[in-house]
C-alpha distance (Angstrom), angle and dihedral (degrees) to the residues before:
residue distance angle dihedral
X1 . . .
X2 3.66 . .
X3 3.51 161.2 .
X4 3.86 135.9 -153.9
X5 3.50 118.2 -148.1
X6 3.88 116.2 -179.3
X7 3.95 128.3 -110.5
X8 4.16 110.6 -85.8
X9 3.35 127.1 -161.6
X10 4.08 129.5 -131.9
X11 3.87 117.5 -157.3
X12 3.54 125.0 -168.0
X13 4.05 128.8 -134.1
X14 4.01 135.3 179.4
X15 3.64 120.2 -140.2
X16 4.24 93.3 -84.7
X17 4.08 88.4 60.8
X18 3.49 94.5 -101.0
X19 3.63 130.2 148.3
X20 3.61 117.7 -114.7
X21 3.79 134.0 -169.2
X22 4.28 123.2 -113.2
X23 3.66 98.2 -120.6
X24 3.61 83.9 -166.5
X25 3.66 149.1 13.2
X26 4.24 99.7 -99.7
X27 3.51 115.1 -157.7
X28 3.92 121.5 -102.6
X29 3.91 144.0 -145.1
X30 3.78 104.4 -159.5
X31 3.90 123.4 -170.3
X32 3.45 114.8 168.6
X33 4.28 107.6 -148.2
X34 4.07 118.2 -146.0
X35 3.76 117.3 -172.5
X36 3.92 94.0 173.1
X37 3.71 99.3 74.3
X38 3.77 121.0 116.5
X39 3.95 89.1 -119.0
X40 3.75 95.1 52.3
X41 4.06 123.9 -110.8
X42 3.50 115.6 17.8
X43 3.79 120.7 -159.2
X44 3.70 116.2 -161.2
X45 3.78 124.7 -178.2
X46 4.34 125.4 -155.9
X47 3.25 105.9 -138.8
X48 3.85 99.2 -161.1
X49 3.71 111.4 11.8
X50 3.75 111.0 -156.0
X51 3.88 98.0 -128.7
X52 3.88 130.4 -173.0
X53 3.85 140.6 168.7
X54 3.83 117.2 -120.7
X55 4.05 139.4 -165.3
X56 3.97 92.5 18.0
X57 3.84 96.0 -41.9
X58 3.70 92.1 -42.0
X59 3.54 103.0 122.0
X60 3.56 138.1 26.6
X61 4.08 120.0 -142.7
X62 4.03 113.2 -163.3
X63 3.90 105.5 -168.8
């Protein structure tokens, strides 16, 4: 059984609101939280995101 949840995208900003580029990939802990379930709050961890940078290092997609 599973469930498809679509690409998002992470952008990064300093403190003046300013776009800044990933320099790097950084390593993730991803839990994805349900509170629609019959059973109440359902926690869900991704074991191995598939994670790229975007638009020159711009933007980071978790999938």
């Amino acid at each position: 059984v599973g469930s498809y949840f679509p690409p998002f995208a992470i952008e990064c900003f300093d403190k003046y609101d300013n776009r800044m580029q990933f320099t790097s990939i950084p390593e993730l802990d991803v839990a994805i939280t349900s509170r629609s379930c019959r059973q109440g709050t359902m926690v869900s961890h991704v074991d191995a995101p598939k994670v790229k940078l975007l638009s020159k290092g711009m933007i980071l997609q978790v999938s």
